[in-house]
C-alpha distance (Angstrom), angle and dihedral (degrees) to the residues before:
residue distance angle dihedral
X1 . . .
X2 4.24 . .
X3 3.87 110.8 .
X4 3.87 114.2 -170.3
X5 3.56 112.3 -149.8
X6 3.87 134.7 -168.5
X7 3.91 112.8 -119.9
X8 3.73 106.5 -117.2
X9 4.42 100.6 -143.7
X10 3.90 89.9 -143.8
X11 3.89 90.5 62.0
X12 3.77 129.8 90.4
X13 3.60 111.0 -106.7
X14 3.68 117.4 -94.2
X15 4.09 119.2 -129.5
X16 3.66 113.9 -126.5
X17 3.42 127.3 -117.5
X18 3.62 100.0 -139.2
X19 3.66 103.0 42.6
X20 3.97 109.9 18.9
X21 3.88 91.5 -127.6
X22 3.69 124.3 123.1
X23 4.19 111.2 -93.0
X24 4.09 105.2 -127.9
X25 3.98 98.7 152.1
X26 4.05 112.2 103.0
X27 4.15 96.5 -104.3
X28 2.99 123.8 51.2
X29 4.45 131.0 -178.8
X30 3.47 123.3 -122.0
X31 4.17 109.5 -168.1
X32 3.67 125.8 147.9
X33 3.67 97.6 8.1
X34 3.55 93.9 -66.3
X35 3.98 130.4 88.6
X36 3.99 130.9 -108.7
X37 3.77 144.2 -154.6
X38 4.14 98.5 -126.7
X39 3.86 85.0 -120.6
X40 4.03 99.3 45.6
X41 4.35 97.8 59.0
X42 3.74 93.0 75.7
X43 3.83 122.0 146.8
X44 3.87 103.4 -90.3
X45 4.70 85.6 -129.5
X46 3.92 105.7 40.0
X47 3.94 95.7 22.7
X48 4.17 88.8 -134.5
X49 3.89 119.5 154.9
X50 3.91 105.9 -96.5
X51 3.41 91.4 -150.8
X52 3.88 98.2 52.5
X53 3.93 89.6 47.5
X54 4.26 87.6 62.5
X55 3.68 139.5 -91.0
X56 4.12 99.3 -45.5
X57 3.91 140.3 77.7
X58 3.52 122.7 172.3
X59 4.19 118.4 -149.4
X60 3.98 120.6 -153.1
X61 3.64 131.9 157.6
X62 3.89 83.0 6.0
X63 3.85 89.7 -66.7
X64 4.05 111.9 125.4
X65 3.94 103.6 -144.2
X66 4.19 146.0 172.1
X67 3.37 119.5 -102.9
X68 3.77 88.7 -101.1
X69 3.86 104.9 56.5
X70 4.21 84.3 34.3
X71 4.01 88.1 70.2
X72 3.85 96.9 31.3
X73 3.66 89.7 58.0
X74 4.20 105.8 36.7
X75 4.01 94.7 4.6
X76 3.52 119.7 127.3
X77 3.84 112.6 -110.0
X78 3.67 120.9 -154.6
X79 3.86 145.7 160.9
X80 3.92 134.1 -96.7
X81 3.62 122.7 -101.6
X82 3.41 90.0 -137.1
X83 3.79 117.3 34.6
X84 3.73 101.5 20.5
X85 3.91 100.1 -130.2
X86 3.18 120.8 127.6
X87 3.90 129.1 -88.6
X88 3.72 123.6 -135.6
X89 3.77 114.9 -134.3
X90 4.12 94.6 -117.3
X91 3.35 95.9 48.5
X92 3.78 122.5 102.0
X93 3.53 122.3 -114.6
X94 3.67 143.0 -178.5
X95 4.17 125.3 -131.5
X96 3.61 145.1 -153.1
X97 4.02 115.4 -177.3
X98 3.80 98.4 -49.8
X99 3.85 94.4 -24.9
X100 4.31 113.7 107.8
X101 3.56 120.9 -172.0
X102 3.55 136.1 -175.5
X103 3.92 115.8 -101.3
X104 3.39 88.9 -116.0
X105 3.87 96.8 50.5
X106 3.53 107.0 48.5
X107 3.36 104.3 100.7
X108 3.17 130.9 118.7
X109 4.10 116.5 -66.7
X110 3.42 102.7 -138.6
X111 3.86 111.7 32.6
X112 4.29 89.0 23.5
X113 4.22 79.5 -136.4
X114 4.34 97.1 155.8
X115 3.58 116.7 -125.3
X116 3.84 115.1 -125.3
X117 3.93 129.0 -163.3
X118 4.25 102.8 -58.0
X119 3.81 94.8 16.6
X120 4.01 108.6 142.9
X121 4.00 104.3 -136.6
X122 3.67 121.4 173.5
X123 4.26 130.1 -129.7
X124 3.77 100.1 -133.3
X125 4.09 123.8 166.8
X126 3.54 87.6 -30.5
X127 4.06 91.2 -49.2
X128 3.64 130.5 124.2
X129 4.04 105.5 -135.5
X130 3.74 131.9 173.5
X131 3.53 119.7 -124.2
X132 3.59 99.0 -93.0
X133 3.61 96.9 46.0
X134 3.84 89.5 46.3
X135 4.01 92.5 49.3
X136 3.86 90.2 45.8
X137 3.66 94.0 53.6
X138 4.17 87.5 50.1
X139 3.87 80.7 60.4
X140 4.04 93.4 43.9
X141 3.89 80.0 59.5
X142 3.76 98.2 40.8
X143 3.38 99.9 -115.8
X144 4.08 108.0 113.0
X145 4.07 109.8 -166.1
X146 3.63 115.6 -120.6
X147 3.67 130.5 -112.1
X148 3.67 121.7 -153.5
């Protein structure tokens, strides 16, 4: 994780990381045990200030990296559930069991009714189904779900 940390004036000037020199501005980074000038821990592909992006870096292949670039490098890429196309690494994703679906394509597979935050959905034969579609299809088979 990034720490940023106020420069006490009674201390002895810390050496950056980054750039060797002495750190004498008011903040100063602390990330993998060493210390930073705010503008010298930058992601090694995109060049953006780690510590403006949020509290995590991620280091491969001794590169230091955002979150971003970290995936689209080493991520695991993978296909939706639903559509087939691929999935980049960034990019967010919803699952069920081992199933992952683009945002955009879960929805249910029947009715194409989206899910939002709380929705109930149901894992069926590989299928994504809404709750209605799911209990009809219990009917369908003769087998109606109990409610107590």
């Amino acid at each position: 994780g990034i720490q940023m940390l106020s420069v006490q004036p009674d201390t002895k000037p810390k050496g950056c990381a980054g750039c060797n020199r002495k750190i004498k501005d008011r903040y100063l980074l602390k990330a993998l045990d060493k210390y930073w000038h705010e503008d010298c821990l930058k992601c090694a592909c995109c060049d953006c200030r780690l510590g403006e992006v949020g509290s995590t870096l991620y280091t491969k292949a001794n590169l230091i990296l955002c979150r971003r670039d970290y995936l689209r490098l080493f991520g695991v890429t993978g296909n939706c559930a639903a559509c087939s196309k691929l999935i980049p690494a960034f990019e967010m994703v919803m699952r069920a069991k081992d199933n992952v679906y683009h945002l955009d394509c879960f929805a249910c597979q029947l009715c194409n009714q989206r899910f939002c935050v709380g929705d109930k959905f149901f894992l069926k034969n590989n299928m994504i189904l809404c709750q209605t579609d799911y209990e009809e299809g219990l009917l369908k088979e003769g087998y109606a779900p109990q409610v107590r």
